[in-house]
TORGURO-468346 format. One record per residue (C-alpha): residue number from 1; residue in one letter; x, y, z. Coordinates in Angstrom, 1 decimal. Layout:
N
- num;residuo;u;v;w
- NUM;a;X;Y;Z
...
END
This chain:
47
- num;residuo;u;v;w
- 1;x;55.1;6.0;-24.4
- 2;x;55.4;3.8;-27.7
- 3;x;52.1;5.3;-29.6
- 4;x;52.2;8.7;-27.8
- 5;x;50.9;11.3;-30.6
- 6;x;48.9;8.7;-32.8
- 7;x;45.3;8.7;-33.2
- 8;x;43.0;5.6;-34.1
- 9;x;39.9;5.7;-35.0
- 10;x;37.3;3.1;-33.6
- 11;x;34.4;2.3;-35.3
- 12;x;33.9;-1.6;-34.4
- 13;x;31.0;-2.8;-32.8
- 14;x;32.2;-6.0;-31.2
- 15;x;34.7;-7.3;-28.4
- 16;x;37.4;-7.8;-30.3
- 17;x;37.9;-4.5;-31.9
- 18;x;36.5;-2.4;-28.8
- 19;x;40.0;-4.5;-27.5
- 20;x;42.4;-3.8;-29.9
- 21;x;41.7;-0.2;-29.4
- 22;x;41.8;-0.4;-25.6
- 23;x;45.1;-2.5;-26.0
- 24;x;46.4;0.7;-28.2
- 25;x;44.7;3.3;-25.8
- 26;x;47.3;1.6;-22.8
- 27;x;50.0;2.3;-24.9
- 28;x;49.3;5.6;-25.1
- 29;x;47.3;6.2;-28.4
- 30;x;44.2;8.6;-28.2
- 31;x;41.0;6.7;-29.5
- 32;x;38.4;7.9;-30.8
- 33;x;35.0;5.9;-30.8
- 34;x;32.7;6.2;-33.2
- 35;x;29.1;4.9;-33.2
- 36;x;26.1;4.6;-34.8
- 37;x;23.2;7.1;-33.8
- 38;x;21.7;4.2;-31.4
- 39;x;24.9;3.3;-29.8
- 40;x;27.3;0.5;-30.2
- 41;x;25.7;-2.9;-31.0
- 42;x;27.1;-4.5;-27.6
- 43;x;26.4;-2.0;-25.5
- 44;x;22.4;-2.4;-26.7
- 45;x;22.8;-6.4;-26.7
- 46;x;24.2;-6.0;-22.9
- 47;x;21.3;-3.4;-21.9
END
């Protein structure tokens, strides 16, 4: 794939990042997500 082999790191907190990664994690980069101790921001907005 186009990004096989590359590694991003994600540390944004809102939709549009989270996203961007997911739009480089279909073409085939590894993501790694990075959060603060209580989780990502959206995820305790949502909950």
């Amino acid at each position: 794939m186009l990004l096989s082999g590359t590694i991003v790191i994600d540390i944004t907190q809102f939709i549009s990042g989270s996203r961007c990664t997911q739009i480089l994690a279909d073409v085939d980069a590894e993501v790694i997500k990075v959060e603060p101790p209580k989780g990502d921001t959206l995820r305790l907005i949502l909950n």
